[in-house]
C-alpha positions in Angstrom: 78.5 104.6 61.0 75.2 106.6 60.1 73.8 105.9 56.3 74.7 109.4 56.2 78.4 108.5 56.9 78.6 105.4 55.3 77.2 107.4 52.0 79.9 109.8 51.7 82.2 107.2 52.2 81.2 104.8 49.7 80.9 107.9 47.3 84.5 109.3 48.5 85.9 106.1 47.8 85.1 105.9 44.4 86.0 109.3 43.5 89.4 108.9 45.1 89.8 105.6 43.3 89.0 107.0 40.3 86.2 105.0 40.1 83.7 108.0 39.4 86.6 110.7 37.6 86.9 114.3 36.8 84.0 116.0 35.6 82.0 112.7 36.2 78.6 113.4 36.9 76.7 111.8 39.9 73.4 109.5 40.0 70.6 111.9 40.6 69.6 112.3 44.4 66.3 109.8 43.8 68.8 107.3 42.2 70.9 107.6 45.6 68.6 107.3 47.6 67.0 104.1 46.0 70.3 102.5 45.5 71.3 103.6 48.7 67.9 102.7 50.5 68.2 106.1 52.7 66.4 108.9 52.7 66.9 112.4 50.1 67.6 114.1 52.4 70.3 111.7 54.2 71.3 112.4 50.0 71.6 116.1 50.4 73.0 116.0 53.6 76.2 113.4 52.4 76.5 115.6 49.0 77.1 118.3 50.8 79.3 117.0 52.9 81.2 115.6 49.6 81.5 119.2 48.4 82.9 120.5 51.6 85.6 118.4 50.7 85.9 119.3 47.3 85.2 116.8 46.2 82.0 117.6 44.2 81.0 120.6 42.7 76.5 120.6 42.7 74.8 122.8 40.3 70.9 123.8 41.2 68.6 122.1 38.9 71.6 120.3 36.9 72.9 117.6 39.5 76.7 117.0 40.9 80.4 117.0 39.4 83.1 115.4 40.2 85.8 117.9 41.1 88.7 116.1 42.5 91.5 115.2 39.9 94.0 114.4 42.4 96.0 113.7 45.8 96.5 116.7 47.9 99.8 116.0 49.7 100.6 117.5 52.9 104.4 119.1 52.4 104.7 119.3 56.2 105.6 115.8 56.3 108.2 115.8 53.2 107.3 114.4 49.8 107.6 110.8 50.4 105.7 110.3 53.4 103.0 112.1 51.6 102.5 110.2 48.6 102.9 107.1 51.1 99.8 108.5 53.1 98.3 108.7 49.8 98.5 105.2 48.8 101.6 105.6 46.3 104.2 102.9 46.3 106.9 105.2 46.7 110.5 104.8 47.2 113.2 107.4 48.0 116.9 106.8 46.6 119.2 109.3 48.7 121.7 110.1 45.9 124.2 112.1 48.0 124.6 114.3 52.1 127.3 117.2 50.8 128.0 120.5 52.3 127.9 123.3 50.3 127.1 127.0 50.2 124.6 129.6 48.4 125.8 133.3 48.3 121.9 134.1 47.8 120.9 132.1 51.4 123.7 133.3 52.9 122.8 137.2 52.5 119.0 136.4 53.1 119.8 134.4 56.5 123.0 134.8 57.0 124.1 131.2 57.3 127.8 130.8 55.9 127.9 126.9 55.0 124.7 124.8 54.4 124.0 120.4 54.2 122.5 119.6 50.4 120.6 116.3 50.8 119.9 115.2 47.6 116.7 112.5 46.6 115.1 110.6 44.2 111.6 109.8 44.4 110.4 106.4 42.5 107.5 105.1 41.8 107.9 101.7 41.8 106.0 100.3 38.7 106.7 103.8 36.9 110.0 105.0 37.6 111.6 108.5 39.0 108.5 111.1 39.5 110.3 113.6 41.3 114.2 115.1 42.3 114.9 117.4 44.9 117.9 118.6 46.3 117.1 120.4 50.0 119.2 122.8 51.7 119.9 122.9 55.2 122.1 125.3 57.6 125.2 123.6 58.8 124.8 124.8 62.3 124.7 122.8 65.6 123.4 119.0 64.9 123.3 119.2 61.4 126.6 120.7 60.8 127.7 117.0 61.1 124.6 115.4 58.9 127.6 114.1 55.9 129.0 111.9 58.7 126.3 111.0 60.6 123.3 110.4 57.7 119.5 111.1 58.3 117.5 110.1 61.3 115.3 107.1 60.6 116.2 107.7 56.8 113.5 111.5 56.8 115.0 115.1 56.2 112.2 115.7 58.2 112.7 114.1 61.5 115.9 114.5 61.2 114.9 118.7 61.2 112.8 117.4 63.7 115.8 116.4 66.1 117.7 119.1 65.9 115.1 121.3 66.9 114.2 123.1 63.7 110.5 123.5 62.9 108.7 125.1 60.0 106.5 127.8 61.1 106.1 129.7 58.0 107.3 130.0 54.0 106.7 130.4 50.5 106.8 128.6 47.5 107.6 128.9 43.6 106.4 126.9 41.0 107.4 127.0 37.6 109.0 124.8 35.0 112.2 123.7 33.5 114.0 121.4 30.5 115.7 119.4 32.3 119.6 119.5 31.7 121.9 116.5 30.5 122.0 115.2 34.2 118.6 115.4 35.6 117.2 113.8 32.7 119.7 111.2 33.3 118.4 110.8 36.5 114.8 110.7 35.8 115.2 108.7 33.0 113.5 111.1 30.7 114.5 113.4 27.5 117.0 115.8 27.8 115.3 119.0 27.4 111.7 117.3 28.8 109.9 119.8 30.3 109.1 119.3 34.5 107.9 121.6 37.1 110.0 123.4 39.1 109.3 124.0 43.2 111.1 126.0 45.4 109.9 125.8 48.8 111.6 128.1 52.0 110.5 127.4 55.4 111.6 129.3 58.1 111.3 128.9 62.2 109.5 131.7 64.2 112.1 133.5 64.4 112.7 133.2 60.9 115.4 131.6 60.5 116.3 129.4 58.0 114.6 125.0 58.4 115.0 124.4 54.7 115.5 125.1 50.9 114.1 122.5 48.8 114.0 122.8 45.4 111.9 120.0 43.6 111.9 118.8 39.9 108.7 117.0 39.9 106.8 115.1 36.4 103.8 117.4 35.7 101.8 113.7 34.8 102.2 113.4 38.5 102.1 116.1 40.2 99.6 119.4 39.8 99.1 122.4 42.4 95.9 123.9 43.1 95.1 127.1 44.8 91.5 127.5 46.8 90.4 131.3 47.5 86.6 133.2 48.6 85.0 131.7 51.4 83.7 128.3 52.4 79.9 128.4 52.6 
């Protein structure tokens, strides 16, 4: 690794560790580069490279922020193995394979009978952080998904396997109190407030992958929307 690379991931380290948090502010660039023993501009060039990744946020004159305040987690691989990837302890409980239907998703993609795979995700040292129960058409492979269970334990490569991709969707996010039995589930106060996703994905000829909706603690969990160009 260059000093250049091994800079930014030193730095990247401890902002993802928390080490250097939120709205932390950075050494100045002569401070790096003394500490460092490179260059300031091997300084620049890794602080910029920090803010590509939004990581950092560098005001002229005034010095560099900490910007990060959290895990982004890739959906395309399902909750679970994202907040693996992410260094979360994570465990899923599958609570229950039903079928099931949904007059709404029926007229919208005109799919008479649908799977519900419902899941609990648990953090091991803190208990349930999130509840989802997916939708899934009964056709072909995965009209038989009650009987048969999940592939290797994953919604996802179980989609996988019966040849449904996501190529495109939407998403919903909200909140809700959560009733008698969620909170029961989640081990939390009737009437707690969580957020609320409802995430669609549909194949390229869109048609229906998958309806999850996702009850997910809001301690744990925050969305974030980037917009305008990247410089």
């Amino acid at each position: 690794m260059s000093k250049r690379d091994r800079l930014v991931a030193d730095l990247s380290g401890q902002i993802r560790s928390g080490a250097l948090s939120y709205g932390d502010q950075l050494p100045g660039e002569n401070e790096l580069a003394e500490r460092y023993q490179v260059s300031r501009g091997t300084v620049r060039s890794a602080l910029s490279e920090l803010q590509r990744q939004d990581l950092i946020a560098t005001q002229s004159g005034v010095g560099s922020f900490v910007t990060f305040d959290g895990i982004t987690l890739d959906q395309t691989v399902g909750w679970a193995t994202a907040l693996a990837r992410s260094g979360f302890d994570i465990s899923t409980e599958l609570l229950g394979i039903e079928r099931t239907t949904d007059d709404e998703l029926t007229r919208r993609y005109a799919v008479d009978e649908f799977v519900a795979v419902r899941r609990l995700r648990r953090d091991r040292t803190a208990g349930p952080v999130s509840y989802e129960v997916a939708l899934v058409p009964a056709t072909g492979e995965l009209a038989s998904l009650p009987e048969d269970g999940l592939v290797d334990d994953s919604l996802t490569a179980t989609l996988d396997a019966a040849g449904l991709r996501a190529y495109r969707g939407e998403q919903w996010i909200g909140t809700e109190p959560l009733t008698a039995h969620t909170a029961e589930l989640l081990e939390r106060q009737e009437g707690e407030l969580f957020l609320r996703a409802v995430r669609t994905s549909t194949d390229a000829q869109g048609r229906l992958v998958e309806h999850v909706v996702s009850l997910l603690d809001p301690a744990r969990f925050q969305f974030r929307l980037a917009f305008g160009r990247s410089s």
